[in-house]
N, C-alpha and C positions, 0 to 999 in steps of 0.2 A: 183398518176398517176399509173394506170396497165401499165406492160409491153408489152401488145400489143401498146400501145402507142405510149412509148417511141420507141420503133422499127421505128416505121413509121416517129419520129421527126427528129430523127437519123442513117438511115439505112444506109447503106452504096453502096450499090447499086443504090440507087437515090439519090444521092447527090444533084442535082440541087431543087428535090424536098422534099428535107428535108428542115427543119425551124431550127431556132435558139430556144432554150429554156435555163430556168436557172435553178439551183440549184446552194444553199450553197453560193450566193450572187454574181457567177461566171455567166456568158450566153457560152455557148456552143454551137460551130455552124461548119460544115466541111470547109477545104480550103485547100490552096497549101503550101506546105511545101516548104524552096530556092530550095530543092534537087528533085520538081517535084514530090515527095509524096502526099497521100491526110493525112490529118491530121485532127484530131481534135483540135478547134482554143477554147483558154478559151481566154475569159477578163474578167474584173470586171463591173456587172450587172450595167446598166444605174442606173434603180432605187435606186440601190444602192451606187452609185457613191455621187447622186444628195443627197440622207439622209445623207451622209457621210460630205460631206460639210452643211450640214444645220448643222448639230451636233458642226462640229469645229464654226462655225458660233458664235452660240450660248455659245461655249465655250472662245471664245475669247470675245465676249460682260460682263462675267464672270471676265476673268481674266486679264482684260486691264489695271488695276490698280495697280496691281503685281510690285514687283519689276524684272529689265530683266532678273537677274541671275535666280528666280524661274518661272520664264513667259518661258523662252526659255528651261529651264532643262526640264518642265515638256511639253513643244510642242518636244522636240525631242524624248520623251517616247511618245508621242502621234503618231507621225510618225512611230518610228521604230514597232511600233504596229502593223501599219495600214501596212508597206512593209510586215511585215512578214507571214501577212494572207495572202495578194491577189500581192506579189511579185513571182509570178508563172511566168514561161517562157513561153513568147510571150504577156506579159502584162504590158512592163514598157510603155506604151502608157496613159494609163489609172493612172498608177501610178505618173508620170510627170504631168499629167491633175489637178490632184488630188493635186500635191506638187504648181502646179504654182498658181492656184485657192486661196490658201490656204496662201498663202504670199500674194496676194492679199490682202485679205480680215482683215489678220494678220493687214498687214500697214493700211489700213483703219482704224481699233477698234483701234488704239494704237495712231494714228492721232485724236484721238478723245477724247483722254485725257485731254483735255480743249478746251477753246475756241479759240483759234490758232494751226496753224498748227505744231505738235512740231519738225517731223524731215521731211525728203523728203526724196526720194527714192534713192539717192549715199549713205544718213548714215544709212536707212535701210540695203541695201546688204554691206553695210558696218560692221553693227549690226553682222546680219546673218553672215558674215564669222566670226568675232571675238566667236560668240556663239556654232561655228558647227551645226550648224542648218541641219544637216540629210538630205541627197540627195536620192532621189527613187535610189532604187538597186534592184536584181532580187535575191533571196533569196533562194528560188527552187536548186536544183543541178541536175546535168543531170542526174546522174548516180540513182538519186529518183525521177524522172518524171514518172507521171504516166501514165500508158501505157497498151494500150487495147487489149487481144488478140481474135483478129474474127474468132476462128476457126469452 
């Protein structure tokens, strides 16, 4: 992308008509800040959300058969992975999307261990607190947010 471009996607003068765009797996788009500022708003990129779960998908069809102490050590290195890329301020939306999806689909592949149902969903979140099983967090610090200056 030239930066006559970018100008135009994100100027600051036309806010209403600027667009969203991504980089670095992040979409980037103007909005309001609590405090009545305009700001610039990250989340974590649609597309990227959607391969993100296909990935864990895929990796849980893999590792269903595990036993839980290594099934769980290695999803919560899996998580704190994933908070520490895209746990940026103004993005645990995207991140909780990410975590709820993700036990989802977790209890599915592991119900699937045979041909009966093996646990139901009280001794999963039961599972899951015994294993610490990694809660989205925001990882970013304020006093390192990154910060644009329009002079």
């Amino acid at each position: 992308m030239d930066t006559d471009r970018i100008k135009v996607l994100i100027s600051r003068f036309k806010k209403q008509g600027s667009k969203r765009f991504e980089f670095l797996g992040f979409e980037f788009s103007w909005s309001t800040s609590l405090r009545g500022k305009d700001i610039i708003k990250r989340r974590t990129s649609r597309k990227k959300l959607r391969k993100s779960i296909k990935n864990f998908k895929e990796w849980c069809k893999m590792m269903r058969n595990q036993k839980f102490k290594t099934l769980f050590k290695k999803l919560n290195a899996k998580l704190r992975g994933y908070y520490n890329y895209y746990g940026i301020i103004g993005n645990y939306d995207s991140l909780e999307e990410f975590f709820n999806i993700s036990l989802k689909i977790l209890y599915k592949w592991l119900n699937r261990r045979s041909q009966r149902k093996s646990i139901n969903w009280d001794k999963f979140e039961e599972i899951i607190g015994w294993y610490n099983v990694c809660k989205p967090r925001i990882v970013e610090k304020i006093n390192r947010q990154l910060k644009f200056n329009f002079a």
